[in-house]
C-alpha positions as CSV (number, residue, x, y, z in Angstrom):
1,X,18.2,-15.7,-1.7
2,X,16.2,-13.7,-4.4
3,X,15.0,-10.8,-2.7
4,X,12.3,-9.2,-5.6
5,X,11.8,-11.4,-8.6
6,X,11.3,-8.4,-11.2
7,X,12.4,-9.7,-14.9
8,X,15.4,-7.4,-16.0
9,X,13.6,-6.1,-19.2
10,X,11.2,-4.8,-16.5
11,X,13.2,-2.9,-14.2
12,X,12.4,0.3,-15.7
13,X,8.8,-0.2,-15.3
14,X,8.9,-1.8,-12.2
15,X,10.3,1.8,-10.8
16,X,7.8,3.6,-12.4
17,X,4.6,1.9,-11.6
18,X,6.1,2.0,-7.7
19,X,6.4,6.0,-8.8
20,X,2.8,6.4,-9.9
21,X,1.7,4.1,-7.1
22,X,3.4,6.4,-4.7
23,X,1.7,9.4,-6.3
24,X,-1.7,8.5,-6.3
25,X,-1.5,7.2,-2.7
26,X,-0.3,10.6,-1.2
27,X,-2.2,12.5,-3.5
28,X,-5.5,10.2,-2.0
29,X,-4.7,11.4,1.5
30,X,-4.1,15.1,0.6
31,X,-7.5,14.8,-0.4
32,X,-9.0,12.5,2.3
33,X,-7.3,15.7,4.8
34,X,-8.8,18.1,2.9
35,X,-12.5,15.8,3.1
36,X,-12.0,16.3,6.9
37,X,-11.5,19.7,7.2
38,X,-14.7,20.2,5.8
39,X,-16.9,17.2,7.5
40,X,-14.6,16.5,10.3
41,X,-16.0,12.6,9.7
42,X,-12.8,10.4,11.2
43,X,-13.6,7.9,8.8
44,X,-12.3,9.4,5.9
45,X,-9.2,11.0,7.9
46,X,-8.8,7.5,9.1
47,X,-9.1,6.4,5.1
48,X,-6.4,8.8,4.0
49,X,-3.9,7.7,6.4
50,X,-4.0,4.2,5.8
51,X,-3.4,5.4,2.5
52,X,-0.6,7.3,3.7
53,X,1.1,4.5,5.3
54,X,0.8,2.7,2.5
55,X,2.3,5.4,0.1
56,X,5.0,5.7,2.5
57,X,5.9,1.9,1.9
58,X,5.5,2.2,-1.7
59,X,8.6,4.8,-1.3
60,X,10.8,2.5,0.8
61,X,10.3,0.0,-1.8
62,X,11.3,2.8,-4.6
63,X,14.4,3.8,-2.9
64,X,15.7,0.3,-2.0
65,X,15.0,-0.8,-5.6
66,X,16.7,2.0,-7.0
67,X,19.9,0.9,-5.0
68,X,18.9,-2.7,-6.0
69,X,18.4,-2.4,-9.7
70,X,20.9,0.5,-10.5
71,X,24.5,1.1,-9.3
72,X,24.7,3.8,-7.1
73,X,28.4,5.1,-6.1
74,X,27.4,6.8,-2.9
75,X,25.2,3.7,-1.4
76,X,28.5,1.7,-2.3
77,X,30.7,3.8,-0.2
78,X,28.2,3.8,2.9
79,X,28.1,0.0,2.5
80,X,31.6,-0.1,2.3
81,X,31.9,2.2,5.2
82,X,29.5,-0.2,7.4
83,X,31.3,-3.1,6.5
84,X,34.5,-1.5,7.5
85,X,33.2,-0.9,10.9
86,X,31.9,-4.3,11.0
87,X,28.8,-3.1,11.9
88,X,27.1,-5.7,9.3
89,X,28.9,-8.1,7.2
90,X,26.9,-7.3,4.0
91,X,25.1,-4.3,2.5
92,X,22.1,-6.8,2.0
93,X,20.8,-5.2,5.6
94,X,20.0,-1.8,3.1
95,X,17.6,-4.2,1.0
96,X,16.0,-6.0,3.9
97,X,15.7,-2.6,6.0
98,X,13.6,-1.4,3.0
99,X,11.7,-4.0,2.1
100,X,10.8,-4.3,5.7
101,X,9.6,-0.9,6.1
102,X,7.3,-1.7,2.7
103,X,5.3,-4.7,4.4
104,X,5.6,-3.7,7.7
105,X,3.9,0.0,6.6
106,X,1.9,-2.0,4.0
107,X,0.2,-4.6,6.4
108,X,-0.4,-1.4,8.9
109,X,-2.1,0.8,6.4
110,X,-4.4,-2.0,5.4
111,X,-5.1,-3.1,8.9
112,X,-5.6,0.6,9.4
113,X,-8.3,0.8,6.8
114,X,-10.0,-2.6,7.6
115,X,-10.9,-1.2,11.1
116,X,-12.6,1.6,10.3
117,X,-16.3,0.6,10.2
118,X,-15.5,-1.2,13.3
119,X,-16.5,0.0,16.8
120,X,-14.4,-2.4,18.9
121,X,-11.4,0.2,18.6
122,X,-9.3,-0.7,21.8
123,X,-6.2,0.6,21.9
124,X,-4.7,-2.4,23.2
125,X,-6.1,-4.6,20.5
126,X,-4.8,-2.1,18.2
127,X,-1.2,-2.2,19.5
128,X,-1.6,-5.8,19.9
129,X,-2.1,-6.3,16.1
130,X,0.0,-3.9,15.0
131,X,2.4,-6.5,17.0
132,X,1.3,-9.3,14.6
133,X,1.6,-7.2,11.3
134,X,5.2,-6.3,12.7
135,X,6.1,-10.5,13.3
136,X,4.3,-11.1,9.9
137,X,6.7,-7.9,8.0
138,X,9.9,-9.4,9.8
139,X,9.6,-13.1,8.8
140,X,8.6,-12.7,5.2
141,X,11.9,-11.7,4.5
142,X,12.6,-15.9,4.3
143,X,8.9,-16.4,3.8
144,X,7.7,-13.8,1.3
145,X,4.5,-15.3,0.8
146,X,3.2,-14.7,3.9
147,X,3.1,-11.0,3.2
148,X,1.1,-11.4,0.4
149,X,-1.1,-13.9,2.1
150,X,-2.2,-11.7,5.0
151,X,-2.2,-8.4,2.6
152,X,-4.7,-10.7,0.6
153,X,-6.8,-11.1,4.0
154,X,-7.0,-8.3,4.6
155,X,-8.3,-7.0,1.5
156,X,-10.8,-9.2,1.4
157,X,-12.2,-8.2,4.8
158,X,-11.9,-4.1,3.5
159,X,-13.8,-5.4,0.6
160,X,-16.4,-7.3,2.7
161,X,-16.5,-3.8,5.2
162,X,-17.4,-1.5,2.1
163,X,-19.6,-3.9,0.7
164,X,-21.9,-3.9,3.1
165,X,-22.0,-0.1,3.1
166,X,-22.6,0.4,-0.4
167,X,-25.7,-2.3,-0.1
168,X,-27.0,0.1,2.8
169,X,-25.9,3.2,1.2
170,X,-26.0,2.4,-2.5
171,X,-23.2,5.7,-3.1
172,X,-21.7,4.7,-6.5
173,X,-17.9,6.0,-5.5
174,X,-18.5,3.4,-2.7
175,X,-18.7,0.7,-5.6
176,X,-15.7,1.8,-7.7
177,X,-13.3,2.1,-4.0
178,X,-14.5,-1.7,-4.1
179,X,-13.5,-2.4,-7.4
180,X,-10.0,-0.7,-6.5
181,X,-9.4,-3.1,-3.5
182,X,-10.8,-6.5,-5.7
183,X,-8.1,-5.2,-8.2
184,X,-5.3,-4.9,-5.5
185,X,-6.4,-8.2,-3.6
186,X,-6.5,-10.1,-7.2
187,X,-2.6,-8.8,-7.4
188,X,-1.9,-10.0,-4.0
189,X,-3.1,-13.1,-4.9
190,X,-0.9,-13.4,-8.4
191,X,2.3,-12.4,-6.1
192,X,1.9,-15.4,-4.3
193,X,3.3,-16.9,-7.1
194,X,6.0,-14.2,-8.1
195,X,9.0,-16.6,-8.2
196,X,7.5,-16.8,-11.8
197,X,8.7,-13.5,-13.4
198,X,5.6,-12.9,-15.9
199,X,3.5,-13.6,-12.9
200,X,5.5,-10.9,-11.1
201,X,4.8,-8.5,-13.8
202,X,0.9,-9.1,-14.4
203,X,0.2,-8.7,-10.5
204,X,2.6,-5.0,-10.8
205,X,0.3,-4.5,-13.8
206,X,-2.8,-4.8,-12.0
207,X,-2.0,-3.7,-8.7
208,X,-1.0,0.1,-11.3
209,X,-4.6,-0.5,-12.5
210,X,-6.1,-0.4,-8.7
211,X,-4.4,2.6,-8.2
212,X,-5.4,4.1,-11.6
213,X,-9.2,3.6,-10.3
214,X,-7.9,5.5,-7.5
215,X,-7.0,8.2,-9.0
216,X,-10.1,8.3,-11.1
217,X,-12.0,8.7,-8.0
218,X,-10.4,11.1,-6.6
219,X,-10.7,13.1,-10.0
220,X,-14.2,12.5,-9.6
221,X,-14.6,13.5,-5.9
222,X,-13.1,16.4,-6.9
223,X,-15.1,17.3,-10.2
224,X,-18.5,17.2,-8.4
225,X,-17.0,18.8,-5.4
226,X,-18.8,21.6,-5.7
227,X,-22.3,20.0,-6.4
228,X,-24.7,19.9,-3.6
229,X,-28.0,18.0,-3.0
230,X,-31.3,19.9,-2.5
231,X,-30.5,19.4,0.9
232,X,-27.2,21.4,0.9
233,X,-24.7,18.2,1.9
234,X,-22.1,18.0,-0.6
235,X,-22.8,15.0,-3.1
């Protein structure tokens, strides 16, 4: 079984994009931290790690593609090694460890995110779910749609969550973080169908763009960081 459907001539960029992806997601939660540590609001510590999670997925995806895509003597040997010991009878258990920890993180972030406007925050509906996200990560090894189905759920319920709070709250950064998610559940949507390879690379393409609004935000946060409204709350 295929485990990523990246086109060779786009292994290079497929790397990268998970690189920047990575980078704007962390860099996102620094500054969600740093937002709390002057506000204290939850929401946006809550924001900035589902973030991380998700960041932290994107690198387990960069690390098992770079054994993936590129020969790598040491992974070899430690496959090798494992074998040996007949611990596993194939290295694929690297890939499917990774990839794992991608959707599995992923799915949680997301989930993470989605239930932040919400006041039914039980713990036990919480670990309950996280449950579900966990089944949903392990059988979309076989089934990789299924991933991409329930990320794309997801995103449409964050999207339908900060909707309704920019129509209450009309705050313009509000609007583009909405844009960012359409962009990223648009992508989901176009992996469904990532057996085709240009498909594959259009959804990598725009889910990069998502992130690239992302990062403008932040830039933007952070540029009028210091301006205040007349009544002294920063903008």
């Amino acid at each position: 079984m295929k485990i990523v459907f990246t086109p060779d001539w786009f292994l290079n960029n497929d790397i990268l994009i998970g690189v920047v992806s990575f980078m704007v997601l962390f860099l996102f939660f620094l500054f969600a931290v740093k937002s709390y540590t002057l506000n204290k609001k939850k929401s946006i510590l809550y924001l900035g790690i589902g973030f991380l999670l998700i960041a932290l997925g994107e690198l387990s995806t960069i690390l098992t593609k770079l054994i993936l895509y590129y020969d790598s003597g040491i992974i070899q040997e430690i496959g090798q090694a494992v074998i040996t010991s007949q611990i596993v009878n194939t290295v694929d258990i690297f890939y499917y460890v990774g990839f794992f920890f991608n959707r599995f993180l992923t799915l949680l972030g997301l989930y993470l995110i989605y239930m932040i406007p919400s006041s039914r925050k039980r713990s036990i509906d919480f670990f309950f779910k996280t449950y579900l996200i966990f089944i949903v990560a392990l059988l979309s090894h076989n089934l990789y749609y299924f991933y991409h189905l329930t990320a794309l759920i997801l995103l449409v319920l964050i999207i339908n969550n900060y909707y309704k709070v920019y129509r209450k709250e009309k705050i313009i950064n509000t609007k583009i973080l909405i844009a960012a998610f359409s962009l990223l559940a648009i992508s989901q949507a176009i992996f469904l169908f990532s057996k085709l390879n240009y498909l594959y690379v259009t959804a990598q393409s725009i889910q990069l763009v998502s992130y690239i609004i992302l990062f403008a935000l932040i830039i933007k946060i952070l540029k009028n960081g210091k301006k205040t409204k007349q009544d002294g709350h920063n903008a």
